[in-house]
Structure formats: C-alpha cells, structure tokens
C-alpha positions as CSV (number, residue, x, y, z in Angstrom):
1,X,15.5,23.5,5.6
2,X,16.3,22.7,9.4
3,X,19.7,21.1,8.0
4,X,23.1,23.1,7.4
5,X,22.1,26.1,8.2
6,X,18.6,26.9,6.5
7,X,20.4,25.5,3.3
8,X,18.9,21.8,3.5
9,X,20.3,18.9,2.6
10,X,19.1,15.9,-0.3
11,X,16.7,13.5,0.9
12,X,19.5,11.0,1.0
13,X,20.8,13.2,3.9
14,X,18.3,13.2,5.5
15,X,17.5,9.9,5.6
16,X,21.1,9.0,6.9
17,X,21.0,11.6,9.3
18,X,17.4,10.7,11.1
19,X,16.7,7.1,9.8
20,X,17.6,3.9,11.8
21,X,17.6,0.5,10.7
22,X,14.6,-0.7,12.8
23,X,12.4,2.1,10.5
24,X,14.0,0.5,7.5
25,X,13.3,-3.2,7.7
26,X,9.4,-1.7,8.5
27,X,9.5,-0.3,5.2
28,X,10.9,-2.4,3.0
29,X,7.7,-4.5,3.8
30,X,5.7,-1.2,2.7
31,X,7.6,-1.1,-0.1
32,X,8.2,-4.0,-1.2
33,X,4.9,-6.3,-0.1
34,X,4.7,-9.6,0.2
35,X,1.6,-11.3,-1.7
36,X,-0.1,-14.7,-1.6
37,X,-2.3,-17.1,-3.1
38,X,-5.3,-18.5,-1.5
39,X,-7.9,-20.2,-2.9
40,X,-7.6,-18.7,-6.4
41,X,-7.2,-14.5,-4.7
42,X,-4.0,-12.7,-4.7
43,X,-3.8,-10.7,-1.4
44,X,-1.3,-9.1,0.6
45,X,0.7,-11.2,3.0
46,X,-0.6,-9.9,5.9
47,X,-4.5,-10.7,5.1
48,X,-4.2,-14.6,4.6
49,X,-4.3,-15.0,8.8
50,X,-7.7,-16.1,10.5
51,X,-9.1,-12.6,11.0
52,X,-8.6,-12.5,7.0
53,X,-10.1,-15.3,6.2
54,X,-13.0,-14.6,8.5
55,X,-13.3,-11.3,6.7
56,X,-12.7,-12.7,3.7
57,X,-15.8,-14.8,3.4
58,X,-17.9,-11.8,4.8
59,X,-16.8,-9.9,1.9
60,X,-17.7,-13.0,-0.6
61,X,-21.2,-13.1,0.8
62,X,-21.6,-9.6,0.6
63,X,-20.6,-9.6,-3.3
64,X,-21.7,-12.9,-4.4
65,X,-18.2,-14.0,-4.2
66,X,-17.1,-11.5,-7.1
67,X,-13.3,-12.0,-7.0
68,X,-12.4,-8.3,-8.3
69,X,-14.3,-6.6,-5.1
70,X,-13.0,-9.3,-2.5
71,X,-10.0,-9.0,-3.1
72,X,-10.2,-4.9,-4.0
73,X,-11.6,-4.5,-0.2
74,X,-9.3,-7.2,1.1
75,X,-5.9,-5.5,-0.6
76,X,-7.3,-1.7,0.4
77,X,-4.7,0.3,2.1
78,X,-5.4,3.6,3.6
79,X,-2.6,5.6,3.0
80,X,-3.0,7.8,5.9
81,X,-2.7,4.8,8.3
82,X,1.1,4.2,7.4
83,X,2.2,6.1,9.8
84,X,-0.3,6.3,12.7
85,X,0.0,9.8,15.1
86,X,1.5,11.7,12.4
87,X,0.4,14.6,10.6
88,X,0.1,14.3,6.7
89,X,0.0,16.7,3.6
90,X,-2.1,15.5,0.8
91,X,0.7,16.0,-1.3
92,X,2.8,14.0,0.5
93,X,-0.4,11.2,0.5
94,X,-0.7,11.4,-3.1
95,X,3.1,11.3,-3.8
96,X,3.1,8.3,-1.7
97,X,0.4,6.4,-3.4
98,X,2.0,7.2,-6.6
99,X,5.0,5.5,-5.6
100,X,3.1,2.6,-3.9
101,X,0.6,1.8,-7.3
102,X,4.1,2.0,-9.5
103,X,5.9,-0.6,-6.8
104,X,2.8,-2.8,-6.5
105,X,2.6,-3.0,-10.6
106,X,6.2,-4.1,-10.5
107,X,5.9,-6.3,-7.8
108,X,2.6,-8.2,-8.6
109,X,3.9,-8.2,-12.4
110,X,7.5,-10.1,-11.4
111,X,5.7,-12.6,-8.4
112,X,2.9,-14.1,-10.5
113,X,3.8,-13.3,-14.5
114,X,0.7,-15.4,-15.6
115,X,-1.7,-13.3,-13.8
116,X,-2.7,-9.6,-15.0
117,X,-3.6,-6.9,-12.1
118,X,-5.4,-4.0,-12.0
119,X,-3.5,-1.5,-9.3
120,X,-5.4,1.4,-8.4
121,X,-4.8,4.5,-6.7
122,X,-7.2,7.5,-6.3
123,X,-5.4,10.0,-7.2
124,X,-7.6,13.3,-7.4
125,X,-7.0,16.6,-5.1
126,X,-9.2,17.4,-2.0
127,X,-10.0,14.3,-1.1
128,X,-10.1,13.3,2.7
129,X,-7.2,12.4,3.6
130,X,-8.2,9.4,4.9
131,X,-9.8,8.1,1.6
132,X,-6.6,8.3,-0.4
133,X,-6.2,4.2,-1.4
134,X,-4.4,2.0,-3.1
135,X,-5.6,-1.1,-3.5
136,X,-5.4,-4.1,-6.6
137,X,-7.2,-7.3,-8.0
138,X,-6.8,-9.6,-10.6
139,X,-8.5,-9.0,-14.2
C-alpha cells in the first residue's frame, strides 16, 4: 500500500521495484536446495561440511543411529532464521513454510526418485515464532 499512491501494486511489482539480483541468487538456494548423499542420509547441501559431520555423529549417538531423527534434526530449518534482524508475522512464517514443504516434496521427489521422503512442516497457529520448522527424512 506504500506503492502508487495508497493503491499498491502486485507482488511482481514489487519485487522488480525493491529486489536486486544479489537477494535473488540467495534465494534460489532457499528455494530451490541443494541435497546430498552421505553415507546412506539425504541432507541439505550445506550440512555435509566438517561441523556437519561432527554434529552428525553426535546426533547418531544420541539416537542410536535412527536414520529418521538424524537426519530430521540435521535437515531442521527454523523458519524465522531466513532472514536474520527482521521482523516476522506468523502468517507470513506459516505461508513461507507452506511454500518451502511443497518445494522440498518436489525437489527431494525429482533428485533421488528411488527414495520416498517424509517433508514436514508444523503448521499450527500460535506457535513461537521461532519453532515454526520444516524439516524432512527418508521413510
């Protein structure tokens, strides 16, 4: 409603008009993820480093190595800590993760067609906003 006048403009507008191309290439990796194998787990791209790993084999001691919850805990993403500094709604949280779960379905489905995934999303009102998470393993 800042836009043309109190009238607004379509989120396309918008976009164009505040958007750069530094903000984009950041998001495509949001939303569009990169995954990876290692050692028989599916994880995000960014959790396959040394500090993964080392957290990694915490998390398999601390379930007996159950795959589902090591790689649950190691694929969690708080989606409050996208954007660090800034003010969210829950509504625009919940809108978010809606869109993330859908992607990530998509996604794991087309990279790795002879695995199945559970993608989960709490999606319930009045949480924290902090515990709104998406996270996925394999079945």
């Amino acid at each position: 409603r800042q836009w043309n006048n109190g009238s607004g403009i379509d989120p396309e507008g918008w976009v164009e008009c505040v958007g750069n191309y530094e903000l984009a290439t950041g998001y495509s990796l949001v939303f569009w993820p990169r995954f990876v194998r290692f050692e028989g787990y599916v994880l995000r791209a960014d959790c396959d480093g040394s500090v993964g790993v080392e957290s990694l084999r915490g998390f398999e001691q601390a379930t007996a190595c159950d795959r589902a919850s090591v790689e649950a805990v190691m694929n969690h993403v708080h989606i409050a800590d996208i954007h660090c500094n800034v003010e969210a709604t829950e509504a625009q949280l919940r809108y978010l993760g809606r869109v993330l779960k859908d992607i990530h379905d998509v996604k794991l489905a087309r990279d790795f067609p002879d695995l199945r995934f559970t993608v989960s999303f709490n999606d319930e009102p009045g949480l924290d906003l902090i515990d709104y998470e998406l996270t996925f393993w394999q079945r």
